[in-house]
PyMOL Python script that loads the backbone (N, CA, C, O; Angstrom):
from pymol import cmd

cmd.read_pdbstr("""\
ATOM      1  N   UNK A   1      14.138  13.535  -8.775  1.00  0.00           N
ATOM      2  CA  UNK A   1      14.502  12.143  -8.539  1.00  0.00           C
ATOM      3  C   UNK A   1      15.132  12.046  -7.147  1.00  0.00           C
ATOM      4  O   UNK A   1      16.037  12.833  -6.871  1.00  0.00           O
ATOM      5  N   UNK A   2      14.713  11.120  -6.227  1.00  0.00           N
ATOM      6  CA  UNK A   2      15.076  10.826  -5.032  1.00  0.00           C
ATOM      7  C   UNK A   2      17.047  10.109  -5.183  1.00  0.00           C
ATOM      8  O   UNK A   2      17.609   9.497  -6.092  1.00  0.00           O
ATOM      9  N   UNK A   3      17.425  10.485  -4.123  1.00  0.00           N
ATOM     10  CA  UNK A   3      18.811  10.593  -4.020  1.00  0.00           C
ATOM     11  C   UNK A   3      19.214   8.925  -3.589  1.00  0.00           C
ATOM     12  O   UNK A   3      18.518   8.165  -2.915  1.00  0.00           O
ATOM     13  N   UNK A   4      20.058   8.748  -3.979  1.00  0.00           N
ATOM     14  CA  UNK A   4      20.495   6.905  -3.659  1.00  0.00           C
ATOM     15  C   UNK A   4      20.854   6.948  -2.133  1.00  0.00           C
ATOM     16  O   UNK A   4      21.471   7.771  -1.458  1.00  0.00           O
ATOM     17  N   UNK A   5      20.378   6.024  -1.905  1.00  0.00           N
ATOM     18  CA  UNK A   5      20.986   5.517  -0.741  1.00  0.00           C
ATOM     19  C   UNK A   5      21.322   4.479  -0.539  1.00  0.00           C
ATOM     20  O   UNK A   5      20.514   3.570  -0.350  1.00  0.00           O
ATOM     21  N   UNK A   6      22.753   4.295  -0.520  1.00  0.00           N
ATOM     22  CA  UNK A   6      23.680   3.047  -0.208  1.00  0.00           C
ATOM     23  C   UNK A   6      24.222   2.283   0.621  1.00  0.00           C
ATOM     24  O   UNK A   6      25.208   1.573   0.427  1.00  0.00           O
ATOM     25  N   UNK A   7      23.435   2.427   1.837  1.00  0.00           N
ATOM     26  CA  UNK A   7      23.593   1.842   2.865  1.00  0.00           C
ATOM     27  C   UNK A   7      22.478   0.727   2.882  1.00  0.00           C
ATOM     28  O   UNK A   7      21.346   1.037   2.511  1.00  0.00           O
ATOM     29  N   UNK A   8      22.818  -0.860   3.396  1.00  0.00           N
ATOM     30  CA  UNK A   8      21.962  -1.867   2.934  1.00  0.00           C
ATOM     31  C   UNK A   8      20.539  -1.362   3.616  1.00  0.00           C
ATOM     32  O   UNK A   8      20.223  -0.430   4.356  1.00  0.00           O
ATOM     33  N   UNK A   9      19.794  -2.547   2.934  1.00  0.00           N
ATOM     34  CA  UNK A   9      18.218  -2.747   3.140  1.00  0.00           C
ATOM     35  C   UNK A   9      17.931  -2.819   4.473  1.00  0.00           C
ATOM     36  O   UNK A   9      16.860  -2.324   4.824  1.00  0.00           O
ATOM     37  N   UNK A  10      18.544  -3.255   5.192  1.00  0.00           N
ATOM     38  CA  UNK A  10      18.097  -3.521   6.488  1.00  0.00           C
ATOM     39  C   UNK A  10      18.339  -2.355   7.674  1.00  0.00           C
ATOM     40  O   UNK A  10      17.594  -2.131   8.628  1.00  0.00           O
ATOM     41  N   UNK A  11      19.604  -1.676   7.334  1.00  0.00           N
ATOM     42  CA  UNK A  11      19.904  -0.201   7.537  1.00  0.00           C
ATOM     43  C   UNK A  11      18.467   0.438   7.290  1.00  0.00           C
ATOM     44  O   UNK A  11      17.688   0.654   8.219  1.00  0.00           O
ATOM     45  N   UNK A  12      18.209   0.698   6.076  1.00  0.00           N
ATOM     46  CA  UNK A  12      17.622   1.606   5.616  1.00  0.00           C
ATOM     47  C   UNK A  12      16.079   1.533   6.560  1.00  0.00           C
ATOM     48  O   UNK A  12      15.657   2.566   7.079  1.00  0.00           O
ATOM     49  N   UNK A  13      15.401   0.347   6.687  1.00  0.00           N
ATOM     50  CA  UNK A  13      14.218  -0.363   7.209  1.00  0.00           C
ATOM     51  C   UNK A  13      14.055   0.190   8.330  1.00  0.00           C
ATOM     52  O   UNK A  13      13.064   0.863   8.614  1.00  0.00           O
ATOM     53  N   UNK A  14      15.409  -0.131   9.401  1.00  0.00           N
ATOM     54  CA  UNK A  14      15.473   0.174  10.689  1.00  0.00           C
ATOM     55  C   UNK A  14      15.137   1.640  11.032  1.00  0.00           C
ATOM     56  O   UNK A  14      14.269   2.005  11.825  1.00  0.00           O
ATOM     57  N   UNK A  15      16.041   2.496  10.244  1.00  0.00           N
ATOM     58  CA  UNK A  15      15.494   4.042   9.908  1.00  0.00           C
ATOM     59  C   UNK A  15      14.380   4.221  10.088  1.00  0.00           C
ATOM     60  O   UNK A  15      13.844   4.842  11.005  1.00  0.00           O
ATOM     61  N   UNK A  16      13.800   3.539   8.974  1.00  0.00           N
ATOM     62  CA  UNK A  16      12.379   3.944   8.908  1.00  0.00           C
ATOM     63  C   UNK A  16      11.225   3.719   9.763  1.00  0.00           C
ATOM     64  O   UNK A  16      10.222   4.434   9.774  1.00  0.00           O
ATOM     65  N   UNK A  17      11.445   2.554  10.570  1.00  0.00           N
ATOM     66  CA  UNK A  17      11.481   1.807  11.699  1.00  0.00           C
ATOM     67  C   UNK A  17      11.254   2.687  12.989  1.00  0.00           C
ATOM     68  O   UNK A  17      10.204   2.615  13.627  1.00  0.00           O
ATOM     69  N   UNK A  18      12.058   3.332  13.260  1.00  0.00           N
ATOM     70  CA  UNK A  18      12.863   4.191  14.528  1.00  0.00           C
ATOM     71  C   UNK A  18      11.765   5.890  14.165  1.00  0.00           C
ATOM     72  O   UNK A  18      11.190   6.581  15.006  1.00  0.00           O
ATOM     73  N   UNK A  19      11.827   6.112  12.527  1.00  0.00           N
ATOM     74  CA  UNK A  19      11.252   7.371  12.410  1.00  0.00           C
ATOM     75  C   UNK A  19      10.101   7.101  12.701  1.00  0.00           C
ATOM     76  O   UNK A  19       9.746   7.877  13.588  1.00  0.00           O
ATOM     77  N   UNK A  20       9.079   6.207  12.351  1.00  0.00           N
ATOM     78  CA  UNK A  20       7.772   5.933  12.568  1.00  0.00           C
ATOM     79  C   UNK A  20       7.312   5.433  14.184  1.00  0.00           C
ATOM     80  O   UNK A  20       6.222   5.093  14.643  1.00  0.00           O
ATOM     81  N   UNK A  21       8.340   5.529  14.645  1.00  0.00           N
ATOM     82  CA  UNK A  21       8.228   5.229  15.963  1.00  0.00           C
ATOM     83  C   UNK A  21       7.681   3.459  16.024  1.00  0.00           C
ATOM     84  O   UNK A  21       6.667   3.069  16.604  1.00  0.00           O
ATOM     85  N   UNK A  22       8.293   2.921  15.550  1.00  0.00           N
ATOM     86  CA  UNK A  22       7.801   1.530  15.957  1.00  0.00           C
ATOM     87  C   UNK A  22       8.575   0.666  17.534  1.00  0.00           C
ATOM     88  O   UNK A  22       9.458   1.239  18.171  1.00  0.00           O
ATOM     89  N   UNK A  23       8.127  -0.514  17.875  1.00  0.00           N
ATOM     90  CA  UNK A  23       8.624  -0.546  18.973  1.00  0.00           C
ATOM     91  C   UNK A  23       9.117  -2.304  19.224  1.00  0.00           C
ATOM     92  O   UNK A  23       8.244  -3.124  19.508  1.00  0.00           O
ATOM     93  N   UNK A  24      10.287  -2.643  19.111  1.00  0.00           N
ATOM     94  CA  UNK A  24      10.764  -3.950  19.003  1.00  0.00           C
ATOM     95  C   UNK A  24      10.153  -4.876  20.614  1.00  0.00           C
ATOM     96  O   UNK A  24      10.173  -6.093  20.801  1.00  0.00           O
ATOM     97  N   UNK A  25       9.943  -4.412  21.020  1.00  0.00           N
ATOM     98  CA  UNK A  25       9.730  -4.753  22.520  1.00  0.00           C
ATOM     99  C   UNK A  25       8.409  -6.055  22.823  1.00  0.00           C
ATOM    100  O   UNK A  25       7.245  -5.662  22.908  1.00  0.00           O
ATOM    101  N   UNK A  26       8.674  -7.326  22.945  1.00  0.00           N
ATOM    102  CA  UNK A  26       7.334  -8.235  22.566  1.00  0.00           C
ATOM    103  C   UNK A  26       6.481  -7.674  23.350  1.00  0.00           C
ATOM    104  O   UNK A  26       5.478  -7.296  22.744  1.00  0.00           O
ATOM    105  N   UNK A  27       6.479  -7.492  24.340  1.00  0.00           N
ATOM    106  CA  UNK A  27       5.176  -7.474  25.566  1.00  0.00           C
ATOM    107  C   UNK A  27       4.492  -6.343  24.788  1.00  0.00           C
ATOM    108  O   UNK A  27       3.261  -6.366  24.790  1.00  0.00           O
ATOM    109  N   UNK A  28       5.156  -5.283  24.072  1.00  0.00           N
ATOM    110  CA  UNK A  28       3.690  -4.331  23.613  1.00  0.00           C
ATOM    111  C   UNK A  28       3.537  -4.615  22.419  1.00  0.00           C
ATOM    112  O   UNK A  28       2.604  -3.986  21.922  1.00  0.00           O
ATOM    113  N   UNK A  29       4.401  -5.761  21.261  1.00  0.00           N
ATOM    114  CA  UNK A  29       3.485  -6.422  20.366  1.00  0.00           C
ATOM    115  C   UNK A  29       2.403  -6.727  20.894  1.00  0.00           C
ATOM    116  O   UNK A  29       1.334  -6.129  20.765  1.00  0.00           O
ATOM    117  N   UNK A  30       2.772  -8.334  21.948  1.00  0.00           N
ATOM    118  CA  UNK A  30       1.414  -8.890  22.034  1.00  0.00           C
ATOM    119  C   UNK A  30       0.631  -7.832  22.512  1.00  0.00           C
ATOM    120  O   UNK A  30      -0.493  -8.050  22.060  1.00  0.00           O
ATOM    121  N   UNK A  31       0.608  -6.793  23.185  1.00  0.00           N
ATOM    122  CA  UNK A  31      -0.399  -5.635  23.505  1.00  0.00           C
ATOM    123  C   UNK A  31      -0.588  -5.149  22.319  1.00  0.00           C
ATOM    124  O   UNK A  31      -1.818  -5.195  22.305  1.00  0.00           O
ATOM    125  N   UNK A  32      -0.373  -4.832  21.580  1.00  0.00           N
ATOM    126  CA  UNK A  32      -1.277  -4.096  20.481  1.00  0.00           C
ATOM    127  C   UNK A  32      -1.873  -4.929  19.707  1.00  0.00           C
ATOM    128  O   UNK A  32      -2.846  -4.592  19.033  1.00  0.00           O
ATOM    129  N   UNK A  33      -1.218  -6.499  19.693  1.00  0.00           N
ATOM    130  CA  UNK A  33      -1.764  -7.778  18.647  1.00  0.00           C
ATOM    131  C   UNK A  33      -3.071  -7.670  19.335  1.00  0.00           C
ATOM    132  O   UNK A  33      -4.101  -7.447  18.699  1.00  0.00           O
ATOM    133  N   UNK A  34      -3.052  -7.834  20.711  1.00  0.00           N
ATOM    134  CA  UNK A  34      -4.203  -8.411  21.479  1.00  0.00           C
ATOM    135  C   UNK A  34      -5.673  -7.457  21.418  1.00  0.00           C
ATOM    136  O   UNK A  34      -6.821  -7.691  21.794  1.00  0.00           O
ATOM    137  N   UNK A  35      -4.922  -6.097  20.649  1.00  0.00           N
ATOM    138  CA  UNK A  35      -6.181  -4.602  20.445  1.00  0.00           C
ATOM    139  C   UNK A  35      -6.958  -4.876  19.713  1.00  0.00           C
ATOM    140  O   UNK A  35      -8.180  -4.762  19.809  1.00  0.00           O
ATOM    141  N   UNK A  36      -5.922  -5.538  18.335  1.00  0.00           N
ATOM    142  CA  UNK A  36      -6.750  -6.119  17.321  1.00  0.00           C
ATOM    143  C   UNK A  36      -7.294  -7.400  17.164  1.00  0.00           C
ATOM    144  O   UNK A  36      -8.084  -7.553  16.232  1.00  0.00           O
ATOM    145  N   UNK A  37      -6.997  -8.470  17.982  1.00  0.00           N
ATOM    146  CA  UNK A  37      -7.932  -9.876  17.786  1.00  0.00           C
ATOM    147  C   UNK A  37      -8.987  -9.046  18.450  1.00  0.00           C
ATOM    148  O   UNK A  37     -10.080  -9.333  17.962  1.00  0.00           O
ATOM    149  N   UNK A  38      -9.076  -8.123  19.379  1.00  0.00           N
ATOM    150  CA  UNK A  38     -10.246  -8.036  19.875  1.00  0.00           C
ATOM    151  C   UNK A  38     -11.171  -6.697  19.437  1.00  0.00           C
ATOM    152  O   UNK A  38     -12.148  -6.290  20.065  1.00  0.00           O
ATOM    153  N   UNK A  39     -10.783  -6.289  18.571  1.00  0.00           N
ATOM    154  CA  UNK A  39     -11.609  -5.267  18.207  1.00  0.00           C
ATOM    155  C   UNK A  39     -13.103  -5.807  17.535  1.00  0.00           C
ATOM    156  O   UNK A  39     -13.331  -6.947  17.131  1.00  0.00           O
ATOM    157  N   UNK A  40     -13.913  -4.802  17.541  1.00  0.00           N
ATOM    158  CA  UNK A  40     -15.274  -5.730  17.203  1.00  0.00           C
ATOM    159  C   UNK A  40     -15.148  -5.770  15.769  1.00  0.00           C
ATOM    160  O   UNK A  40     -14.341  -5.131  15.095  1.00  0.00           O
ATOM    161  N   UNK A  41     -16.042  -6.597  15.358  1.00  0.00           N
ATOM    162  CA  UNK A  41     -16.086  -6.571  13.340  1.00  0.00           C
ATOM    163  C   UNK A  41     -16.951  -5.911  12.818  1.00  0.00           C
ATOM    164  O   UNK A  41     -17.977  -5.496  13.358  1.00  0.00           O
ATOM    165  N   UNK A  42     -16.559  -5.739  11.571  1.00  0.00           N
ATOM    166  CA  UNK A  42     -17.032  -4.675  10.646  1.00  0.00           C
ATOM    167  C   UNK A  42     -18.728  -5.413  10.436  1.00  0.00           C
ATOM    168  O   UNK A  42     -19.001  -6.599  10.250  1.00  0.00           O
ATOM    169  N   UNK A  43     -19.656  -4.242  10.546  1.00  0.00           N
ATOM    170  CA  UNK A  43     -20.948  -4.138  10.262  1.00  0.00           C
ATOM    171  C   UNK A  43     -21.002  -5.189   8.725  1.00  0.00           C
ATOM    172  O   UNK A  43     -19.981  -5.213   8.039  1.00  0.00           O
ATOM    173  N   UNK A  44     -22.124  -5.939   8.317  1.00  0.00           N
ATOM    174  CA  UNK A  44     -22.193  -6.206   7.456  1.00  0.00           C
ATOM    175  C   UNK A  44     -22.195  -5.312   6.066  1.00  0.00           C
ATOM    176  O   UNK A  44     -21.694  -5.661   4.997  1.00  0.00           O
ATOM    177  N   UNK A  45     -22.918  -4.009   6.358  1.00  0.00           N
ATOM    178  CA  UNK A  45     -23.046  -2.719   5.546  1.00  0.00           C
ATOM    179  C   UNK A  45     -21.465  -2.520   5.360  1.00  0.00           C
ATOM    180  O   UNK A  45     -21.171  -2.474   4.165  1.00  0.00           O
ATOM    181  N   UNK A  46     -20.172  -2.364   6.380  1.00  0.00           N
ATOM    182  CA  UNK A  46     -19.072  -1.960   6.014  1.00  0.00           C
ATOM    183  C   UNK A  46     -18.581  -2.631   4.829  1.00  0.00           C
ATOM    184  O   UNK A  46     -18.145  -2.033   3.846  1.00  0.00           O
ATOM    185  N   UNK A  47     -18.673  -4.072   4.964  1.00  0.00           N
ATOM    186  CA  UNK A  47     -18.076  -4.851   4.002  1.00  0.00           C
ATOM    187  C   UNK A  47     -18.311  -4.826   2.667  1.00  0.00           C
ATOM    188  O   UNK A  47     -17.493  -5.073   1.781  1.00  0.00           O
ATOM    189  N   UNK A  48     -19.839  -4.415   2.505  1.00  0.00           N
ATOM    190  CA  UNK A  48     -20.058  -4.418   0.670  1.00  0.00           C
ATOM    191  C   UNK A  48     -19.623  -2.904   0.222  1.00  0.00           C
ATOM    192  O   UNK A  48     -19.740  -2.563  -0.955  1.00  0.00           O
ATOM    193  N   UNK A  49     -18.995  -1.801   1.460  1.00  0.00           N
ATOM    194  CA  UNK A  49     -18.840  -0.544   0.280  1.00  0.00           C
ATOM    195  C   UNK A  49     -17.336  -1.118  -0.361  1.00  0.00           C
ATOM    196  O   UNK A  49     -16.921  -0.561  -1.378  1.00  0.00           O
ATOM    197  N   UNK A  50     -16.658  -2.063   0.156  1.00  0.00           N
ATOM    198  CA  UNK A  50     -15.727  -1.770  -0.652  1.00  0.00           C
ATOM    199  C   UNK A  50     -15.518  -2.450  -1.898  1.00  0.00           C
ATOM    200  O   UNK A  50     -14.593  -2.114  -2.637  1.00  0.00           O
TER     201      UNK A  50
END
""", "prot")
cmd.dss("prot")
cmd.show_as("cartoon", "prot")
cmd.util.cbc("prot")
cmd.orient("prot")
């Protein structure tokens, strides 16, 4: 069984946040938002395996 942790939700998030390397910084949101509006779309074949 995983051990409690009692430090709030938003604590805890940020952690996880920081370990995964995420990055608060807008200019490389909109840079990575902008990777994905523009990535091309899925083949018609992709869509029915799932």
């Amino acid at each position: 069984m995983p051990e409690t942790d009692d430090r709030p939700e938003v604590e805890r998030f940020r952690d996880l946040a920081r370990e995964l390397e995420a990055d608060e910084d807008e200019a490389r949101f909109k840079e990575a938002a902008e990777k994905v509006v523009k990535a091309p779309k899925p083949e018609a074949d992709d869509q029915k395996a799932e």
